[in-house]
N, C-alpha and C positions, 0 to 999 in steps of 0.2 A: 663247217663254217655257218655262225648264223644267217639266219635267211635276209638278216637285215641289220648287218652290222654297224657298228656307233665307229665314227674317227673322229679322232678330236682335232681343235682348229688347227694345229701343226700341221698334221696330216693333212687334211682337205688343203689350205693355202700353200704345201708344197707341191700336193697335187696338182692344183691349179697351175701352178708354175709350169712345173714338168709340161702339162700338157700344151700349155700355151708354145712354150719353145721345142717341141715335135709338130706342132701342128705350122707354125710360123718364124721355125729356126730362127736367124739372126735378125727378124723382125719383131719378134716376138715383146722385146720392150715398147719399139714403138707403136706397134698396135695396140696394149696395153692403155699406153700412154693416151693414143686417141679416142680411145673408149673413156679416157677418164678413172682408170685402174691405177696407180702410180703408189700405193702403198698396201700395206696387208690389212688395214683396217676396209680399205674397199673391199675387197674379196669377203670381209667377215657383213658387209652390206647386203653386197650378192646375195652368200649361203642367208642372209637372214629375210631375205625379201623367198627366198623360196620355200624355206620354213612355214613363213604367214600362208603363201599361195598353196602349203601343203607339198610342197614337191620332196621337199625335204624333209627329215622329224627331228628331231631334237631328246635329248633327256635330262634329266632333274641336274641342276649343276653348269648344263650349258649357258654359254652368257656371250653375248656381240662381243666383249671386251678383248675376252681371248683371240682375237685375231689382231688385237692391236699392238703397235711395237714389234711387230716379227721379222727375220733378218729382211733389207729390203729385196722389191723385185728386184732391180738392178743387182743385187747381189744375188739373188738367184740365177739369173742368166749368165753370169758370171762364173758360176761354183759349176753350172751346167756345161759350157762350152768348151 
């Protein structure tokens, strides 16, 4: 496995999901919600605010865009439960 492998924004924002609702089961939307997360284009905010600060890296082709439109959260906790 690379040492530092690439996912693409599918993967990372269903990530996000998954972990949001293990970490805060059936709260997990409204925490979300009170953070100010309520769509998958948030999430593609996040990953790109951590990108800038370096936490994150990116490759040729990546783009904010692709995290927008994606099934909703609510329909992740949904498809999860």
């Amino acid at each position: 496995m690379p040492e530092n492998p690439h996912l693409i924004a599918e993967e990372l924002y269903f990530g996000f999901c998954a972990y949001a609702l293990d970490e805060y089961g059936p709260l997990a939307l409204a925490v979300m919600e009170q953070w100010g997360i309520s769509e998958s284009s948030h999430v593609g905010d996040l990953v790109y605010n951590l990108i800038e600060v370096g936490v994150f890296g990116k490759q040729e082709g990546d783009r904010r865009e692709q995290f927008d439109n994606l099934t909703s959260i609510a329909q992740c906790s949904l498809r999860n439960n």
